[in-house]
N, C-alpha and C positions, 0 to 999 in steps of 0.2 A: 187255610190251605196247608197239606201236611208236606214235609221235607221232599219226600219224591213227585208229588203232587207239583211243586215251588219250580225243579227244574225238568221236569216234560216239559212245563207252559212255556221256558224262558230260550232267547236264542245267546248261546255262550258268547264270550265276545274273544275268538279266538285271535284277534291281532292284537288284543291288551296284553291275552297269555302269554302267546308266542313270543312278542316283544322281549316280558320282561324276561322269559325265561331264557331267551338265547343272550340275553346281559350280562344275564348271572352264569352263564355257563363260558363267556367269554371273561367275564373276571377272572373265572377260577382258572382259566387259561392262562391268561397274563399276570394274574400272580404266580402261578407257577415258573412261567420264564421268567420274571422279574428275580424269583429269588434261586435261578438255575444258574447264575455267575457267583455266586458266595465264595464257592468251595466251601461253605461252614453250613452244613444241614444244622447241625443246633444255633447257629445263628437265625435263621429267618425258621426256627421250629415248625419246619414243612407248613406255611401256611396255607397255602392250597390244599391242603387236607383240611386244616381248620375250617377253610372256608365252602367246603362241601358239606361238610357236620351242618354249621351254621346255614346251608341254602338247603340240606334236606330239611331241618329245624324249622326252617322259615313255612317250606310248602306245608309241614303239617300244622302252622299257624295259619297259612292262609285257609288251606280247607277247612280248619274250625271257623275264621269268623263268617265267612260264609253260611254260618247256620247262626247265626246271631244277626236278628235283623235290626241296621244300624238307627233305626227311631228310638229300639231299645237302648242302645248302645245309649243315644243322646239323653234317654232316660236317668241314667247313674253318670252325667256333664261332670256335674260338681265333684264328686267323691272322686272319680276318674283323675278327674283335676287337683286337687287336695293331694291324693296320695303322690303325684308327678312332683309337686310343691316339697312334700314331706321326703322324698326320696332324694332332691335334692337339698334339703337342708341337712339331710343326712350324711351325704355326696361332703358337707363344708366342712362338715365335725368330722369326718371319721376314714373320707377316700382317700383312697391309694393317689400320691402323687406321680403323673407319667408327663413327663415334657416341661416341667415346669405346673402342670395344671391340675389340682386336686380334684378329678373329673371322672375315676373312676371307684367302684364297689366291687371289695373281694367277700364275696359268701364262700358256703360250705366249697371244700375242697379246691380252693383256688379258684374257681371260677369266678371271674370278673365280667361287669357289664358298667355300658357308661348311658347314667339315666337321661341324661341329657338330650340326647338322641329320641326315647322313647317319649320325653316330655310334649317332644315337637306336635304327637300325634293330641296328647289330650289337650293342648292350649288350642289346635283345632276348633277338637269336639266342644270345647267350654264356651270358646268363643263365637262360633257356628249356632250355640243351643241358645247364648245369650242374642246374638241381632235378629234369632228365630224370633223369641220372644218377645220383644221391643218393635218389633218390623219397623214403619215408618220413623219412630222416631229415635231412630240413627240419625235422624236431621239435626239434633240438641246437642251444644255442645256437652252438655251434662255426660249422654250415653255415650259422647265420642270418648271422654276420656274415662269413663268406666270399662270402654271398648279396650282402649289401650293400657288401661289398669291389667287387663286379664295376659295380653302379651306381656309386659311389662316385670310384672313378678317373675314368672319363669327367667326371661332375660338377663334382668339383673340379678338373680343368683347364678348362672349360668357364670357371667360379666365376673364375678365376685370368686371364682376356680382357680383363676379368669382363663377362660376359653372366648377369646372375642370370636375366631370365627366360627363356632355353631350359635354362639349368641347373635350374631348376627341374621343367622337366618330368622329367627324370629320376626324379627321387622318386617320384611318382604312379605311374608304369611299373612301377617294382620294386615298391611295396608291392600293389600290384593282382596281380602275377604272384607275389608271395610267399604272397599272401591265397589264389589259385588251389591252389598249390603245396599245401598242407596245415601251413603254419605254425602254431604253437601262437597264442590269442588273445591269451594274457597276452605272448608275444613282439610280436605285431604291437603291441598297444596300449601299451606300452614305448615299441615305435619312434616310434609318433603323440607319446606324451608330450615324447617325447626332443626330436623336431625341432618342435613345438609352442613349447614353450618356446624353443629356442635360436631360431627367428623370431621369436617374440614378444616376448622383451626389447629387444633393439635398436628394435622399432619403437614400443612404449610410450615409451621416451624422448622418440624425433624427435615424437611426439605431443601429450606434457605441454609439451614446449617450444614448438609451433606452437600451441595451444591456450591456454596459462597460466594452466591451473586448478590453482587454489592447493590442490586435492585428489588432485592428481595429482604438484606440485612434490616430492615423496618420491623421483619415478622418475626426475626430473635425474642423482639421483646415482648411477643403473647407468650411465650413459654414461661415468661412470671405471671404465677396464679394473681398475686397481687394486681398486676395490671393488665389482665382480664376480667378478676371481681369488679373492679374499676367502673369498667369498660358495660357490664352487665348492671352495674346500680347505675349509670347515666341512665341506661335506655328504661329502667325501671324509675325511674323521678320523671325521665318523658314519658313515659304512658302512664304514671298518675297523673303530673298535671293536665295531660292532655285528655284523660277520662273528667278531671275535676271543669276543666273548659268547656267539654261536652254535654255537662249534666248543667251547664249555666247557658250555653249558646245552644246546643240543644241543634249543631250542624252536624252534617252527614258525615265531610271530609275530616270534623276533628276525627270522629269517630273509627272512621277507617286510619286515621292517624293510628290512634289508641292503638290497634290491632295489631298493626306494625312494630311499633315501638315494643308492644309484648311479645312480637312473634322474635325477634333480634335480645331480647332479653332472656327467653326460655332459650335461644338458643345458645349464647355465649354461655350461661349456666353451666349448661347440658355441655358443653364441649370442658369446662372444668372438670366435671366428673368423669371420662371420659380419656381425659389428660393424665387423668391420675391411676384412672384403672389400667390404661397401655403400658407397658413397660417400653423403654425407649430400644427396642430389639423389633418390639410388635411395630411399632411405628414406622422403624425403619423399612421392615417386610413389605407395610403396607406400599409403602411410597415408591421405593427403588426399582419398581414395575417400567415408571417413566424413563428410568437411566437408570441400568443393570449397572453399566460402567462406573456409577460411582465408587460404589464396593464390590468390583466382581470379584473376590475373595471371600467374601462377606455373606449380606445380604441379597446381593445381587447373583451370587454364586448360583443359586437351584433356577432361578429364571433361563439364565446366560446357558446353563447344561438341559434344558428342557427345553426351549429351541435348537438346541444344535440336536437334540433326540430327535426330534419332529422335523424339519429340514434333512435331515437323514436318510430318512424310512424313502423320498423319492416318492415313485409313482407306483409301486407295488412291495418295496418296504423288502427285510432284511430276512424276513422268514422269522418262527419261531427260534427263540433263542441263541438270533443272531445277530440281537441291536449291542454296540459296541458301547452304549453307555449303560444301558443297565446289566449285561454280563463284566462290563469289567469296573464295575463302581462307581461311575462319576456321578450318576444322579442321584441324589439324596430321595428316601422318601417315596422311591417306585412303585413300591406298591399297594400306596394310599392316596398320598398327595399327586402324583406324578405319576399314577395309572395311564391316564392317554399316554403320556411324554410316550411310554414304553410302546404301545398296543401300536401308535402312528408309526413310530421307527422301524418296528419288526412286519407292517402290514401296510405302510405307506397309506399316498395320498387316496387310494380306492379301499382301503380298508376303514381307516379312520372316516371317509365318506358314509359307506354303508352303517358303522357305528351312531351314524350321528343320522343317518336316516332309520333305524330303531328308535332311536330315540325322539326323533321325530313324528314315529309311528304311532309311539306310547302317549307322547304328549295332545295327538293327535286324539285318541280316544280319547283323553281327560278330558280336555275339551268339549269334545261331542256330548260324553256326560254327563256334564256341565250345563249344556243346552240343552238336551232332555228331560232335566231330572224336575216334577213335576212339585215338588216340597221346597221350602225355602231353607228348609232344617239339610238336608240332602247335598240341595246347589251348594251351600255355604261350605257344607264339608269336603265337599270335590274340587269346589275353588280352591281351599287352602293345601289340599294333597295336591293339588296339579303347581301350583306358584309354591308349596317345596320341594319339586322336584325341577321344574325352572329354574328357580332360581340357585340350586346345585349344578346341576348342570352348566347352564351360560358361569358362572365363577369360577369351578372348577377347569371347564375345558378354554376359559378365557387368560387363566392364570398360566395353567401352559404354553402357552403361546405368547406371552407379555402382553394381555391388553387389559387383564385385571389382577388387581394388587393379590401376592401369595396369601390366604388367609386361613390354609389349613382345610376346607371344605374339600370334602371327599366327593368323588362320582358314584348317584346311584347306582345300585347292582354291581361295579366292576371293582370300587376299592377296598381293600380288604379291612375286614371288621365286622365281627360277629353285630356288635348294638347296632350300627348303621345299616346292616344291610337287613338284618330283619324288621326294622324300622319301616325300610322301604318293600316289605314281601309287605309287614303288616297293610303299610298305607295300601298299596297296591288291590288285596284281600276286601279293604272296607270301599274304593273304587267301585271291585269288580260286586259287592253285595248292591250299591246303588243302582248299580244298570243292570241285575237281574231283577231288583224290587220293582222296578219301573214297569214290568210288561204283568203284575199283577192286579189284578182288578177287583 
């Protein structure tokens, strides 16, 4: 079937378009206002001009992949994969450091991009082209963790910039496409336990320590790696002898013993390493969600200023650059991290509504995509674009509002950033190519 032959037959899917594209047109809005309080035009270097370059940039990526159809696409997984690898082991040796995080590549003329972002899309494809291929047996623990080998690498070089919160996303991706996939329950809910724990002990410490509850002064002492390695060879002498009892009695329960005792030993491990790649800043970020107050100077500062932006805005919000924290400085971060904070304040509680019914709109189509798409190679790729932009989303607009820890994740379409948002034109682009391949026969 030739290119104009492909869309006479297809019906467009114009509430994905519309969606994204009034996002992206609503970004460039609220970046604009966010950096209309400066007074210093070379400070915030017009980036609402930047970010029109980069959303006309993006439409003429999305209409190219749109002729690229995405079975091909799955064709060249690995190389895809490999050079996302290679670009960032590039990214370790050689990128520009911004924030603390050696995350970005400057080529010809200054032009930087941060590969990190674009990775997200082929750990996808890599991953999507491997549980194609395997189908059922995603049941073995064998494929489970060759499954998680393929997130894994990206990840931890990501970790290693360290940029925790795009490495973060990673996770979410893969257990959503493993979950798709036909993974066993007791495997997935392992995996939750595993990396449950290994976040959650590092950041109980930084918390008994910011807090100084005499209820809590127990947990000072996981913050010595010593007595947490400790801690992790018990439970590793109980699941050998307890595998070694099993292979002699030859019971059920030793055995689900075993399983345990390794699921509680992979995960204190994992939370060492983990320990050691957070900086004790990142830690604090993470935590001081639950009590701003502890350092509202501090850590707690862009939370504590990002509800009082949102509480603000009222029921129809302050108008275009009229919100009183981002024209006159208090919010850190407006217009990346703290995009809603702004867009709620200056367009209240009926503006930030209909934002988040786009986006509801959008996710709305993932989904249906998702449940049409007639290939396993297909679903798997739609699963994983639709759960990273979920999972952007609910963190992003959750962290605004104090109900999920600051982690640096940006809002699709709206926060400003040439790599991220063509990221998301891209994913968007390989979306809209599944649900037109669908109506071909």
């Amino acid at each position: 079937m030739g290119k104009q032959e492909l869309f006479r037959s297809v019906k467009l899917d114009y509430v994905l378009f519309f969606s994204f594209i009034v996002l992206t047109a609503l970004g460039i809005l609220t970046i604009y206002s966010a950096g209309g309080g400066t007074g210093d035009i070379r400070a915030v270097e017009k980036q609402h001009i930047k970010q029109i370059y980069w959303a006309v940039t993006g439409i003429g990526i999305f209409i190219l992949l749109l002729f690229i159809h995405y079975q091909k696409i799955g064709e060249y997984a690995f190389i895809i994969y490999m050079c996302g690898i290679l670009l960032l082991v590039i990214t370790l040796m050689f990128g520009k450091r911004v924030r603390g995080a050696r995350s970005w590549l400057t080529i010809v003329g200054g032009f930087g991009f941060q590969p990190s972002e674009f990775v997200k899309i082929s750990a996808i494809i890599m991953l999507s082209k491997f549980l194609d291929r395997i189908g059922e047996e995603i049941r073995s623990v064998k494929n489970v963790l060759l499954s998680l080998g393929i997130i894994f690498l990206p990840m931890g070089l990501v970790l290693l910039q360290p940029d925790f919160g795009t490495a973060l996303a990673y996770l979410p991706i893969g257990l959503v496409m493993l979950y798709f996939s036909g993974i066993k329950y007791t495997h997935l809910f392992s995996i939750l336990i595993i990396f449950g724990i290994a976040i959650t002990l590092p950041l109980l410490t930084t918390f008994s320590k910011l807090t100084d509850l005499t209820s809590l002064a127990f947990l000072q002492m996981l913050d010595d790696s010593k007595v947490v390695f400790t801690i992790a060879l018990l439970f590793g002498i109980l699941s050998f002898i307890s595998f070694i009892l099993f292979r002699i009695l030859k019971k059920d329960y030793i055995s689900e013993s075993t399983k345990i005792f390794l699921i509680f030993f992979s995960g204190v491990i994992l939370s060492t390493i983990f320990s050691k790649w957070l900086k004790p800043y990142q830690k604090e970020r993470l935590i001081v969600f639950l009590k701003p107050t502890i350092d509202p100077f501090g850590a707690g500062y862009n939370i504590i200023q990002s509800k009082i932006a949102v509480g603000a805005g009222g029921l129809f919000g302050k108008g275009l650059l009229g919100g009183s924290q981002s024209q006159l400085g208090f919010l850190p971060e407006r217009s990346t991290d703290f995009i809603f904070s702004i867009f709620a304040e200056e367009w209240g509680f009926m503006g930030a509504f209909f934002l988040l019914a786009l986006y509801g709109l959008f996710i709305y189509r993932g989904i249906m995509i998702i449940h049409d798409t007639k290939d396993m190679f297909g679903c798997l790729v739609a699963t994983g674009i639709v759960g990273m932009f979920l999972f952007h989303i609910i963190i992003n607009i959750g962290m605004t509002i104090g109900i999920m820890p600051i982690t640096g994740i940006p809002l699709p379409f709206m926060s400003y950033g040439g790599s991220f948002l063509l990221t998301c034109i891209a994913a968007t682009s390989i979306l809209y190519n599944i649900e037109i391949r669908r109506y071909i026969r």
